[in-house]
CHARMM internal coordinates of N, CA and C (Angstrom, degrees):
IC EDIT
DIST 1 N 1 CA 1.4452
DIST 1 CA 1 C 1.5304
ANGL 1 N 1 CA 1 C 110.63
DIST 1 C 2 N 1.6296
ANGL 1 CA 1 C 2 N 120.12
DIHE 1 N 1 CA 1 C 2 N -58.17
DIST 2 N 2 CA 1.4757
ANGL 1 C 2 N 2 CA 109.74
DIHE 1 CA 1 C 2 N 2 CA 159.59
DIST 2 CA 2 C 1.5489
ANGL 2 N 2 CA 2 C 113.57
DIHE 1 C 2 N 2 CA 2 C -13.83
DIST 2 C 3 N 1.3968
ANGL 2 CA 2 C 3 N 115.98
DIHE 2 N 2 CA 2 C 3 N -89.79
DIST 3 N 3 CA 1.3315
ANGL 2 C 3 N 3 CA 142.92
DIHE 2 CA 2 C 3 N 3 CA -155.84
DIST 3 CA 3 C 1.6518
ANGL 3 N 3 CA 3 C 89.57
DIHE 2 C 3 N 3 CA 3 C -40.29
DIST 3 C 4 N 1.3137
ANGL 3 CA 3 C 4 N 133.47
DIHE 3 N 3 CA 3 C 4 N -40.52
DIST 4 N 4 CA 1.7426
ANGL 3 C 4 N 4 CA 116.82
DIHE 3 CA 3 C 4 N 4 CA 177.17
DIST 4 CA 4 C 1.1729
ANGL 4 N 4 CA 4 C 113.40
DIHE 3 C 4 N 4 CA 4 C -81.56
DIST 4 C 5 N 1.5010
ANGL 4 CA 4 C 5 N 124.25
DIHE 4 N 4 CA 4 C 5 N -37.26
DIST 5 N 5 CA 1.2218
ANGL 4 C 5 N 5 CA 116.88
DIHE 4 CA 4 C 5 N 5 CA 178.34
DIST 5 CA 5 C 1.7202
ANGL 5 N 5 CA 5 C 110.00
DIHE 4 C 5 N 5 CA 5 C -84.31
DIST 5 C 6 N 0.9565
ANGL 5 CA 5 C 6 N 157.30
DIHE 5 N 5 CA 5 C 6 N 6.84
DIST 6 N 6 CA 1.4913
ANGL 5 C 6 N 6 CA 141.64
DIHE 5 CA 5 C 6 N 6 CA 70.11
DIST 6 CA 6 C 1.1844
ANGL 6 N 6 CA 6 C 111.02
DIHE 5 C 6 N 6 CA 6 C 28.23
DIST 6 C 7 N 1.7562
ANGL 6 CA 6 C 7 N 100.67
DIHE 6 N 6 CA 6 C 7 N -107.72
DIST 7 N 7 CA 1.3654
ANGL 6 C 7 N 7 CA 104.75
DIHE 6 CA 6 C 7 N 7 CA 177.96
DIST 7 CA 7 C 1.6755
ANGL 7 N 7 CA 7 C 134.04
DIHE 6 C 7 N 7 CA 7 C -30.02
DIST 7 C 8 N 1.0725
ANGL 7 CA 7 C 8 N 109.81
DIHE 7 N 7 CA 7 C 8 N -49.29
DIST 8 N 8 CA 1.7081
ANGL 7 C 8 N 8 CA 113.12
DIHE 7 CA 7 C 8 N 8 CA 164.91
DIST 8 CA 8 C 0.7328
ANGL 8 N 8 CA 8 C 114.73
DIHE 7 C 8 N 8 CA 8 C -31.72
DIST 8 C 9 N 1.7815
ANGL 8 CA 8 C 9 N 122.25
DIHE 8 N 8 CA 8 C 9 N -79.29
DIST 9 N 9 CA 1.2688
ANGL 8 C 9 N 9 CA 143.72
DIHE 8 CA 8 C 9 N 9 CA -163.10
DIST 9 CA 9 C 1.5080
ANGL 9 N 9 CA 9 C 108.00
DIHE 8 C 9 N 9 CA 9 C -61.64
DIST 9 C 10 N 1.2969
ANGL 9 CA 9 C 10 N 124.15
DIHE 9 N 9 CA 9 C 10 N -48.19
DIST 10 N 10 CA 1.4351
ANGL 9 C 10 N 10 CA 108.92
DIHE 9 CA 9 C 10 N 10 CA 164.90
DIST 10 CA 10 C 1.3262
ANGL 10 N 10 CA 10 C 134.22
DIHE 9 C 10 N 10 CA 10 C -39.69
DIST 10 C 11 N 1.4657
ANGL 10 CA 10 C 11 N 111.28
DIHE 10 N 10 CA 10 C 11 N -63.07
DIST 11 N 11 CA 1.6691
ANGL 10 C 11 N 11 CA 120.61
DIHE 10 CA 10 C 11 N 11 CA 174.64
DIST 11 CA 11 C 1.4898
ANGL 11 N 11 CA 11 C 98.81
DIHE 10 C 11 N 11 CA 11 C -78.38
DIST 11 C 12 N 1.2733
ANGL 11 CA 11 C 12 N 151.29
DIHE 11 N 11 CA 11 C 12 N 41.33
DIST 12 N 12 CA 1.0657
ANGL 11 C 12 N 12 CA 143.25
DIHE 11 CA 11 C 12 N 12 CA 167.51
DIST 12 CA 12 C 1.8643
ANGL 12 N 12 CA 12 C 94.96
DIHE 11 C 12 N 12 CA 12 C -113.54
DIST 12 C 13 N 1.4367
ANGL 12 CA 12 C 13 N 95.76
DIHE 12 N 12 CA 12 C 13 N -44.32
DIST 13 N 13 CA 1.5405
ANGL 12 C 13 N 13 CA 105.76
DIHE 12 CA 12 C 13 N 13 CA -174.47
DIST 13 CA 13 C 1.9852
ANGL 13 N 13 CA 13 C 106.71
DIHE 12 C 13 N 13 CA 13 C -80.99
DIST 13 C 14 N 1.0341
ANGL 13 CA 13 C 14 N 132.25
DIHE 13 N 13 CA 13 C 14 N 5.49
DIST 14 N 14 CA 1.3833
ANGL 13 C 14 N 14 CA 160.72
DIHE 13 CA 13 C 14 N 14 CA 161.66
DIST 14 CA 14 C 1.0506
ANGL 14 N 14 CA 14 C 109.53
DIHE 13 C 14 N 14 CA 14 C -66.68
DIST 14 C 15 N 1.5641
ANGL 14 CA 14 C 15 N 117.56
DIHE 14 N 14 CA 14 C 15 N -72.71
DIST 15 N 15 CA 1.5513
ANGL 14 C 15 N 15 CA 136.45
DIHE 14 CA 14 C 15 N 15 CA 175.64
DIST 15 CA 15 C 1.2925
ANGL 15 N 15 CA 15 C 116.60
DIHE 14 C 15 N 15 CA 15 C -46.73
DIST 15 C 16 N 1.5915
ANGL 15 CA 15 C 16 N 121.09
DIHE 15 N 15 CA 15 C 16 N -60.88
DIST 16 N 16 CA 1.2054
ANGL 15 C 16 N 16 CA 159.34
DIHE 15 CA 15 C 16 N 16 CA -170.52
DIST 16 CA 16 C 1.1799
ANGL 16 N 16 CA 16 C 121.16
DIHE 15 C 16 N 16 CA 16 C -115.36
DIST 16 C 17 N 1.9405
ANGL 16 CA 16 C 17 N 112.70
DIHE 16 N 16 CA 16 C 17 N 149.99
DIST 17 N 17 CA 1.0936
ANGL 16 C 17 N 17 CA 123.49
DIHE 16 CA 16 C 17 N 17 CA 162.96
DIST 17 CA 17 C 1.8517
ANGL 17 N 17 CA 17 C 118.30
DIHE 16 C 17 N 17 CA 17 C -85.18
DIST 17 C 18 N 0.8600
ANGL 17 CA 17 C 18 N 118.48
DIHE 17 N 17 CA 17 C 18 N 114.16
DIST 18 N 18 CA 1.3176
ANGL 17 C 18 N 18 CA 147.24
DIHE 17 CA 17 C 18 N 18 CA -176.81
DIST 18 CA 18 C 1.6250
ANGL 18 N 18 CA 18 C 134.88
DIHE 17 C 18 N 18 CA 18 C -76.40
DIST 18 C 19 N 1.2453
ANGL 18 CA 18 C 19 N 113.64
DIHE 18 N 18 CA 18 C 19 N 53.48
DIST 19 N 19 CA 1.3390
ANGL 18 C 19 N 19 CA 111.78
DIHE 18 CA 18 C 19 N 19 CA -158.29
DIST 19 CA 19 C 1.9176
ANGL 19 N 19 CA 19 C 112.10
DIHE 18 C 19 N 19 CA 19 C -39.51
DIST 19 C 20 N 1.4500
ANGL 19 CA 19 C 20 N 115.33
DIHE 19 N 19 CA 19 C 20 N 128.18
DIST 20 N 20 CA 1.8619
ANGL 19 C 20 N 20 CA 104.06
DIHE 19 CA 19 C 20 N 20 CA -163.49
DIST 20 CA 20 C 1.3797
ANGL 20 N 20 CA 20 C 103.50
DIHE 19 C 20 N 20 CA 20 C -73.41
DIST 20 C 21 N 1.2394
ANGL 20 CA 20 C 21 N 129.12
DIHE 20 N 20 CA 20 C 21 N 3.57
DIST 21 N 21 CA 1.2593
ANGL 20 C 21 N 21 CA 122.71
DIHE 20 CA 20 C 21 N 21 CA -174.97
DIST 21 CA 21 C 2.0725
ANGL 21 N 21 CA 21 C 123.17
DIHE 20 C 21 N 21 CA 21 C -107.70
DIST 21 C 22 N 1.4099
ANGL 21 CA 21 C 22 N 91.64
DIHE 21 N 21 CA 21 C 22 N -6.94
DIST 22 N 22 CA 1.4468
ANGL 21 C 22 N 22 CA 135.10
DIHE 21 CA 21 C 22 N 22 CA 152.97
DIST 22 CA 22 C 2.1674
ANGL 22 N 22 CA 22 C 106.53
DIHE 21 C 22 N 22 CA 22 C -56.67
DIST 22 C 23 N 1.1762
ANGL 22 CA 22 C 23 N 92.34
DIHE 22 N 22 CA 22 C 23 N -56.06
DIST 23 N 23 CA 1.6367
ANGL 22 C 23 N 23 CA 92.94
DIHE 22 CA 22 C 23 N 23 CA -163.45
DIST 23 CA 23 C 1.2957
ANGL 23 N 23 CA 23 C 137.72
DIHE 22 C 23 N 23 CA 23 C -68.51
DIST 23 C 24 N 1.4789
ANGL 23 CA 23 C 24 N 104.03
DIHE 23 N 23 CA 23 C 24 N -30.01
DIST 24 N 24 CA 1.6737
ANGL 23 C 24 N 24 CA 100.16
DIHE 23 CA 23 C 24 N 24 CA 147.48
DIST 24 CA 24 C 1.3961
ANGL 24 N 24 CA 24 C 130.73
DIHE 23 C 24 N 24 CA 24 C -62.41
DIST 24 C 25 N 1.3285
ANGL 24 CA 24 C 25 N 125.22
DIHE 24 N 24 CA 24 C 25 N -18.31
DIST 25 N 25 CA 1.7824
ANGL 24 C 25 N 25 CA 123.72
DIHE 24 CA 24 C 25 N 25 CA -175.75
DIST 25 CA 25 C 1.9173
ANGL 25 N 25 CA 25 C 77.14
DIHE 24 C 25 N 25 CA 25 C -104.56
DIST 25 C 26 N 1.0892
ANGL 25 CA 25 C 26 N 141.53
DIHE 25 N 25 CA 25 C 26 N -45.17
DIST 26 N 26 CA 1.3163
ANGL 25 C 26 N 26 CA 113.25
DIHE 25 CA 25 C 26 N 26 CA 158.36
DIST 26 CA 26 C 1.9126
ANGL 26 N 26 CA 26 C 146.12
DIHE 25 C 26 N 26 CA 26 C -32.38
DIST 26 C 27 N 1.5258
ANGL 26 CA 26 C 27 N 82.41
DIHE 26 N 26 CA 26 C 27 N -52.55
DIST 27 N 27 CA 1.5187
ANGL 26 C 27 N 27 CA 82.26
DIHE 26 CA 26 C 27 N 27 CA 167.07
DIST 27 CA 27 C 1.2373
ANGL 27 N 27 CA 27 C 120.77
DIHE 26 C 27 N 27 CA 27 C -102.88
DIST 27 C 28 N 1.6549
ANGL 27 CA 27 C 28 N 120.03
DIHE 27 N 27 CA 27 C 28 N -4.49
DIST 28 N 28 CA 1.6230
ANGL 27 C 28 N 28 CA 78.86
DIHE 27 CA 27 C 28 N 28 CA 153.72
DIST 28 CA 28 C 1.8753
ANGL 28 N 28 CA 28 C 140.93
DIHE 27 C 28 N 28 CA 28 C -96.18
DIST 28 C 29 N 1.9839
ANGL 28 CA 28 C 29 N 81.68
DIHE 28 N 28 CA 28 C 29 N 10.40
DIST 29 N 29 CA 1.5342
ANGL 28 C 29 N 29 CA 83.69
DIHE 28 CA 28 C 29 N 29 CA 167.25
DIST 29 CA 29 C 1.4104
ANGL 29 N 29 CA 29 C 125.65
DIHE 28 C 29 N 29 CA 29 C -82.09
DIST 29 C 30 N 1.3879
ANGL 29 CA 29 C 30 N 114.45
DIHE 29 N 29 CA 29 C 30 N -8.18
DIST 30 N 30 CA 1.3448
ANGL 29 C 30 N 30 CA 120.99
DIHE 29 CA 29 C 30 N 30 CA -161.24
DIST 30 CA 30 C 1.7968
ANGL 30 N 30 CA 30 C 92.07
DIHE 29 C 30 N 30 CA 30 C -96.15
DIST 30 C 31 N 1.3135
ANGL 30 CA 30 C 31 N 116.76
DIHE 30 N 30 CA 30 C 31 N -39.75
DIST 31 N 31 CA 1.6395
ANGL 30 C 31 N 31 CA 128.93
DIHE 30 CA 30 C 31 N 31 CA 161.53
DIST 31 CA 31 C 1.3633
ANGL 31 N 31 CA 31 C 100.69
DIHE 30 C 31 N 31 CA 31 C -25.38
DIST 31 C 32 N 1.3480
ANGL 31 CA 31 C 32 N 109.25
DIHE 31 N 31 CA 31 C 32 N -74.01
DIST 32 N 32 CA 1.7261
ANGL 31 C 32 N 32 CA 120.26
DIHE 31 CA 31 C 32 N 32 CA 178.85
DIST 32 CA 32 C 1.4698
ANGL 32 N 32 CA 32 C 129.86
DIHE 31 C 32 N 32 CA 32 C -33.75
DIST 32 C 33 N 1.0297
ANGL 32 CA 32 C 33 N 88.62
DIHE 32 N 32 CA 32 C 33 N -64.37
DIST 33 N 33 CA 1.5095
ANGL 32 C 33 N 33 CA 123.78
DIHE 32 CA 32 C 33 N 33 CA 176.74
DIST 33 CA 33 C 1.5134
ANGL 33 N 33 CA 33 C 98.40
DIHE 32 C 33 N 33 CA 33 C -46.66
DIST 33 C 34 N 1.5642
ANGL 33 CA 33 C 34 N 125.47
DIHE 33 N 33 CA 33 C 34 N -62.03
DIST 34 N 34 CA 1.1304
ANGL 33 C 34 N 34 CA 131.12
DIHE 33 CA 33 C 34 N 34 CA -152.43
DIST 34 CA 34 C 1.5049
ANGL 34 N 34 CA 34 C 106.38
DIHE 33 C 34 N 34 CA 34 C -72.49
DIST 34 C 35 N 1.8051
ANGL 34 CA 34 C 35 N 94.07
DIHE 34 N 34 CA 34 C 35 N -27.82
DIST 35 N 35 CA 1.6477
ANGL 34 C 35 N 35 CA 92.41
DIHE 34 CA 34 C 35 N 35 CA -167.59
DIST 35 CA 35 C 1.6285
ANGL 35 N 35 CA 35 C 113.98
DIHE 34 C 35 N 35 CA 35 C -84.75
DIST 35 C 36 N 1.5003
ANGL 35 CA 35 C 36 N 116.92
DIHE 35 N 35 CA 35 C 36 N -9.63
DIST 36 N 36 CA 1.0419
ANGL 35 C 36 N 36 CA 132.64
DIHE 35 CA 35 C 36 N 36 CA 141.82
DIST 36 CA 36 C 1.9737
ANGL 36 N 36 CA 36 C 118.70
DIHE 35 C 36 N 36 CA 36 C -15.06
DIST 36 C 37 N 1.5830
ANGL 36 CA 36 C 37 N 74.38
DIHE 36 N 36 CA 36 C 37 N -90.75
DIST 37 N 37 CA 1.5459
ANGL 36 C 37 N 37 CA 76.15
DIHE 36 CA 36 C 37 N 37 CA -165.58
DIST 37 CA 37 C 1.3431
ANGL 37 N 37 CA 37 C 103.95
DIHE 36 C 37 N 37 CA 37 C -85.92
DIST 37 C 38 N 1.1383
ANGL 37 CA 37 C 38 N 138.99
DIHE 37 N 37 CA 37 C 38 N 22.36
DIST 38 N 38 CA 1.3602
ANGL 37 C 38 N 38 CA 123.27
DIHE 37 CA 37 C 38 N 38 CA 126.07
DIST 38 CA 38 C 1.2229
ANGL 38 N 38 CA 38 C 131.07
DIHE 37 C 38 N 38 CA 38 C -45.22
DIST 38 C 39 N 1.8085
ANGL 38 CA 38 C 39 N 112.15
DIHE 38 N 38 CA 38 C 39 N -61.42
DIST 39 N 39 CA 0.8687
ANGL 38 C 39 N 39 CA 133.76
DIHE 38 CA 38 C 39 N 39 CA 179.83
DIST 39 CA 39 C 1.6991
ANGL 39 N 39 CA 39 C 116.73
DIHE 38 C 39 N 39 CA 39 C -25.63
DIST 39 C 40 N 2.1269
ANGL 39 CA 39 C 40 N 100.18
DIHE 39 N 39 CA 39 C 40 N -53.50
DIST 40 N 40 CA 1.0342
ANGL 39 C 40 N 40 CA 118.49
DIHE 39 CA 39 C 40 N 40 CA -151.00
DIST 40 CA 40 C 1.5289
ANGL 40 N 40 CA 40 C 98.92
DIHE 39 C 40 N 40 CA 40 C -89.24
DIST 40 C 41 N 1.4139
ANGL 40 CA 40 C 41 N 124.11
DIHE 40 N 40 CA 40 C 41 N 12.90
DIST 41 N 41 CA 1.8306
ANGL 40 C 41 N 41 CA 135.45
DIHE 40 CA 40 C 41 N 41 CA -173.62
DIST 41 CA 41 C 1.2309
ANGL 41 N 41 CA 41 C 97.88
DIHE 40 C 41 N 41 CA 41 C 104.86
DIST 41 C 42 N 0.8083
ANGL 41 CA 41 C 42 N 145.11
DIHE 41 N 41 CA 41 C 42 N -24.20
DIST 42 N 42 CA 2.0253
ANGL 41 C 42 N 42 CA 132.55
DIHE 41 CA 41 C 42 N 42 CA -164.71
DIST 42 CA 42 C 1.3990
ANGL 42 N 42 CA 42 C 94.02
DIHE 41 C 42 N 42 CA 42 C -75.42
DIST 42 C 43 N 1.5586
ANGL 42 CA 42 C 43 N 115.88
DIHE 42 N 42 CA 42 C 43 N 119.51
DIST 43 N 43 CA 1.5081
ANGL 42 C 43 N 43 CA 145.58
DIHE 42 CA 42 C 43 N 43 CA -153.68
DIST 43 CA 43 C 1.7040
ANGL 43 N 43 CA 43 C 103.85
DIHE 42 C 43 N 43 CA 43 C -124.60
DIST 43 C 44 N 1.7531
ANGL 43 CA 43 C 44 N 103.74
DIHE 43 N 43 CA 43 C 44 N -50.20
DIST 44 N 44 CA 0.9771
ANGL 43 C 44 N 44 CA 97.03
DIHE 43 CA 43 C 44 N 44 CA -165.24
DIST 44 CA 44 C 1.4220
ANGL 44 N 44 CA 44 C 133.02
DIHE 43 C 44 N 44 CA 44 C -92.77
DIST 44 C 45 N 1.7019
ANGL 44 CA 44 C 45 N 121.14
DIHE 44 N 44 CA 44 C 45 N 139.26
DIST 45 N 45 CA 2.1091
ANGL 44 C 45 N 45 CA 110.68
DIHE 44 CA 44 C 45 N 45 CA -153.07
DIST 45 CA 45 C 1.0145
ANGL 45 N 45 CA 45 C 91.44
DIHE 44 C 45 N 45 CA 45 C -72.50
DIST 45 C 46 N 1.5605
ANGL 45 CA 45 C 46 N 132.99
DIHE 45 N 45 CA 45 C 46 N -11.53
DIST 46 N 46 CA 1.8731
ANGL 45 C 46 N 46 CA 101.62
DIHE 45 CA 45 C 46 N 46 CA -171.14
DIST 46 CA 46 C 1.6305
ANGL 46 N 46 CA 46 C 102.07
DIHE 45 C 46 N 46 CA 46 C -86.25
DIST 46 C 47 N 1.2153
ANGL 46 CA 46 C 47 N 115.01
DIHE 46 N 46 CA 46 C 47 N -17.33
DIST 47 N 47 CA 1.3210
ANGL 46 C 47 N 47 CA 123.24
DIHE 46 CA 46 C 47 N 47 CA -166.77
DIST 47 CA 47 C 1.8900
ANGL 47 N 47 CA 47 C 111.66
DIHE 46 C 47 N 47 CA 47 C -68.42
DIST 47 C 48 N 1.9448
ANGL 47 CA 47 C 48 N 90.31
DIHE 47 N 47 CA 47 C 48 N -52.00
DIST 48 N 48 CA 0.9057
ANGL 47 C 48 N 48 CA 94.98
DIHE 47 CA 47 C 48 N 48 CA -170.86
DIST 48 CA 48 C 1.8441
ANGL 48 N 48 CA 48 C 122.72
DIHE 47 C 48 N 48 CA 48 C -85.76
DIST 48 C 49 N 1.3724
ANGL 48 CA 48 C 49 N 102.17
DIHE 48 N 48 CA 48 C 49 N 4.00
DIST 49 N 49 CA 1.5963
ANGL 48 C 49 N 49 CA 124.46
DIHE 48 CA 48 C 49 N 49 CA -174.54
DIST 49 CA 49 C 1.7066
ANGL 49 N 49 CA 49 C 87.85
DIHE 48 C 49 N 49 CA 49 C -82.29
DIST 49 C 50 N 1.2118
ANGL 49 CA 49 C 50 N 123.65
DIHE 49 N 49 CA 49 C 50 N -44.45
DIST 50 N 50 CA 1.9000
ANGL 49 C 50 N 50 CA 127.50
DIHE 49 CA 49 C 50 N 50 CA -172.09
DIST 50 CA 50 C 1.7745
ANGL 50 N 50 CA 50 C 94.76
DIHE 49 C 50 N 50 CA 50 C -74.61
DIST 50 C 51 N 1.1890
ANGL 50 CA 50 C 51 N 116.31
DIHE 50 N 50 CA 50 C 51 N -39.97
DIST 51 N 51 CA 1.6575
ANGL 50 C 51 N 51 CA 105.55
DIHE 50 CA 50 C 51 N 51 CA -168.91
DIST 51 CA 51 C 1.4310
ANGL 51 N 51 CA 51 C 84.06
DIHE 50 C 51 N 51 CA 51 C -59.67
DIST 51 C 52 N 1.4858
ANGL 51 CA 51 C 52 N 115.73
DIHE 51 N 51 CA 51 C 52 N -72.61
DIST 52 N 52 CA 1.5808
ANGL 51 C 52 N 52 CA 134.01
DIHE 51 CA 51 C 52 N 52 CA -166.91
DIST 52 CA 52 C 1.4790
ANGL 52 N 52 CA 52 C 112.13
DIHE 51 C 52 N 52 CA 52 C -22.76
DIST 52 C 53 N 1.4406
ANGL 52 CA 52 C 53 N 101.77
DIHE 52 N 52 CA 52 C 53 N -53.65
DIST 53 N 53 CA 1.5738
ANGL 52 C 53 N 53 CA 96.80
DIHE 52 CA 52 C 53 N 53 CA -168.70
DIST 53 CA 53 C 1.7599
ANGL 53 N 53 CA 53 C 116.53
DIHE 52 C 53 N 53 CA 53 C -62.40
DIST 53 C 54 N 1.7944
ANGL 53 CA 53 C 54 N 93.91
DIHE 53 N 53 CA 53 C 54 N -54.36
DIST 54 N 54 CA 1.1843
ANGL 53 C 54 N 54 CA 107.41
DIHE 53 CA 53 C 54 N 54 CA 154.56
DIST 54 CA 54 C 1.4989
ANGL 54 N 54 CA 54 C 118.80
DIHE 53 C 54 N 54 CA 54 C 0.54
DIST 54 C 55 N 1.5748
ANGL 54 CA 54 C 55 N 91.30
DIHE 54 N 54 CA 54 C 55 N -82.79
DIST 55 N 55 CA 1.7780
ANGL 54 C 55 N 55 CA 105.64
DIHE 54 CA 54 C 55 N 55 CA -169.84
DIST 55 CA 55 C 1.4529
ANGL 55 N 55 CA 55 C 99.59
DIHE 54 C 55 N 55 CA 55 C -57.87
DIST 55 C 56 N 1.2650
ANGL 55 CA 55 C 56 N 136.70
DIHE 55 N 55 CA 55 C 56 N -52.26
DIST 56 N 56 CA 1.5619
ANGL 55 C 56 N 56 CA 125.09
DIHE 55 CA 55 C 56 N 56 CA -147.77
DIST 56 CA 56 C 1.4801
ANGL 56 N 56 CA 56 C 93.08
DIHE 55 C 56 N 56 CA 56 C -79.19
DIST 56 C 57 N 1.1992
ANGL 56 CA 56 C 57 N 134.46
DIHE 56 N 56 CA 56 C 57 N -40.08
DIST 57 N 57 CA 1.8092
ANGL 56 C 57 N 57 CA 129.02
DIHE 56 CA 56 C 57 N 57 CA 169.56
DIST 57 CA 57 C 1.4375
ANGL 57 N 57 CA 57 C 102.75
DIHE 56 C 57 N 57 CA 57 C -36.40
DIST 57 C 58 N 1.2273
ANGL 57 CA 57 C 58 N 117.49
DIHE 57 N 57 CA 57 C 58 N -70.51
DIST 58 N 58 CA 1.6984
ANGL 57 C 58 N 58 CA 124.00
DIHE 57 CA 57 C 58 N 58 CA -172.56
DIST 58 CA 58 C 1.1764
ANGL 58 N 58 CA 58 C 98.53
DIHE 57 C 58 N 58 CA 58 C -61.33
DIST 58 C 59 N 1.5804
ANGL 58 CA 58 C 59 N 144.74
DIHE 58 N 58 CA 58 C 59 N -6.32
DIST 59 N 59 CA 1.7707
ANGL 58 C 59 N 59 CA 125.08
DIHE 58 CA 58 C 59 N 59 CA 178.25
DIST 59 CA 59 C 1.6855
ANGL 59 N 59 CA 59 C 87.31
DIHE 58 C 59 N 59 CA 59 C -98.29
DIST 59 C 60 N 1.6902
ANGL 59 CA 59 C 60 N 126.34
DIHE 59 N 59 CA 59 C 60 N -46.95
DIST 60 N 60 CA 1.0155
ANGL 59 C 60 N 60 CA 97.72
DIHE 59 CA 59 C 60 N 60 CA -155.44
DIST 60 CA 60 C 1.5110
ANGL 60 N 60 CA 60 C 106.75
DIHE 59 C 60 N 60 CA 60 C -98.04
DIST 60 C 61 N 1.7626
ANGL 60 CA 60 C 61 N 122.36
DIHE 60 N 60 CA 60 C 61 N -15.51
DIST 61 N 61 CA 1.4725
ANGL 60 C 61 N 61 CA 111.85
DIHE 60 CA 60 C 61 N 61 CA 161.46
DIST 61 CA 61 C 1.1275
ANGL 61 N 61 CA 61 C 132.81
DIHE 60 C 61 N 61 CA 61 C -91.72
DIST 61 C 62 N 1.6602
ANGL 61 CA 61 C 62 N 110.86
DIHE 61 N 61 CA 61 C 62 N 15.46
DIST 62 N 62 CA 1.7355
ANGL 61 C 62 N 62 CA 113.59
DIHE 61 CA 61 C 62 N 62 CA -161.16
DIST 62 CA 62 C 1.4687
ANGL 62 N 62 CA 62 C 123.16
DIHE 61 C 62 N 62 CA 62 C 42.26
DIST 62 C 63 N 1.4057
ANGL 62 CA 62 C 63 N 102.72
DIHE 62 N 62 CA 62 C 63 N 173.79
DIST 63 N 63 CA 1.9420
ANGL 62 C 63 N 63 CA 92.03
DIHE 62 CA 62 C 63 N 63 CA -145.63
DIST 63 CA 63 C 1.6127
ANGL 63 N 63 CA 63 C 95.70
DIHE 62 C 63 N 63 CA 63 C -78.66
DIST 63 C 64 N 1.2604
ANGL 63 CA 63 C 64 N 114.55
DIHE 63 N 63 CA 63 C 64 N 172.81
DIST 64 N 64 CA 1.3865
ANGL 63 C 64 N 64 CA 135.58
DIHE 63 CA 63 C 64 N 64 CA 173.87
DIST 64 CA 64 C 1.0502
ANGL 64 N 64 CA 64 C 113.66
DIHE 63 C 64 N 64 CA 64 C -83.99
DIST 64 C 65 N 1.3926
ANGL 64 CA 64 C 65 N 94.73
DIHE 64 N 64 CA 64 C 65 N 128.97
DIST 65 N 65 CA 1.7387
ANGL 64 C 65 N 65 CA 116.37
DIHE 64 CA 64 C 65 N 65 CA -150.73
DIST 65 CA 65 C 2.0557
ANGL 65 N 65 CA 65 C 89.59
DIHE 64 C 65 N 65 CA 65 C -84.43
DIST 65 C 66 N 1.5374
ANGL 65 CA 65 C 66 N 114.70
DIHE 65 N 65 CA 65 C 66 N -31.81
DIST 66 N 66 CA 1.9891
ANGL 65 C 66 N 66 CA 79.40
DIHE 65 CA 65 C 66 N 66 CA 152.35
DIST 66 CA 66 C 1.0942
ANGL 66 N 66 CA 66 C 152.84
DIHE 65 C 66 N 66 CA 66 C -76.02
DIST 66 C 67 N 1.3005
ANGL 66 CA 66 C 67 N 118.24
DIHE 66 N 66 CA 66 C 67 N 17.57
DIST 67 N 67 CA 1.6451
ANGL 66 C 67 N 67 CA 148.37
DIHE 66 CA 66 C 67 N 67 CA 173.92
DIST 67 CA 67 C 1.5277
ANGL 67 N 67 CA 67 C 116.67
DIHE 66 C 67 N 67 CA 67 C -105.26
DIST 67 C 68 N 1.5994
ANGL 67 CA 67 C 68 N 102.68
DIHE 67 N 67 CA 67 C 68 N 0.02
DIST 68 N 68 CA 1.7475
ANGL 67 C 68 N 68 CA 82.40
DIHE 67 CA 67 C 68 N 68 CA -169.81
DIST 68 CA 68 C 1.4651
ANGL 68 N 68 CA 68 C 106.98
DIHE 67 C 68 N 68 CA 68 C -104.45
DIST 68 C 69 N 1.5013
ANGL 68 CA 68 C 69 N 120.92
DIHE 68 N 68 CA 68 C 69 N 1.98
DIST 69 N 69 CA 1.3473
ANGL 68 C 69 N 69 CA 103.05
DIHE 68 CA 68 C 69 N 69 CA 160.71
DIST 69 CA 69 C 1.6085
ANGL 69 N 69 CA 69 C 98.25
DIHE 68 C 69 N 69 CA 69 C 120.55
DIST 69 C 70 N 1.2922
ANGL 69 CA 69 C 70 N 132.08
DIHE 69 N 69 CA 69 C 70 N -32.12
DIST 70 N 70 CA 1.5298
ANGL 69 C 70 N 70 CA 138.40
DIHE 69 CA 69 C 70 N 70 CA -124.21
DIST 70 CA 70 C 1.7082
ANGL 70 N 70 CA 70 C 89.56
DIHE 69 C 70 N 70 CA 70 C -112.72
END
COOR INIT
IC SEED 1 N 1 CA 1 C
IC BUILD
């Protein structure tokens, strides 16, 4: 599980500038998160590296304003 949430956080910080003091309350939400959908059957790291990233965009850009309905 490390090794994806790892993975996230790397290509997340790739994409983006990343303040380093951001990344511990980052990864261990993305930890969470991950163990989630494990939990819920999602097995696979490429799968769960796309949910992952997913999520850390929406923590650190908030959601996308074409999804919110308005």
């Amino acid at each position: 599980m490390n090794e994806v949430v790892d993975r996230i956080l790397q290509t997340y910080q790739l994409m983006r500038n990343v303040d380093p003091e951001q990344i511990p309350n980052s990864r261990q939400k993305i930890a969470l998160y991950v163990e989630k959908l494990n939990s819920a059957g999602k097995f696979n790291p490429h799968q769960l590296a796309m949910y992952g990233l997913a999520y850390l965009k929406e923590l650190h850009e908030g959601p996308d304003s074409r999804f919110t309905g308005c």
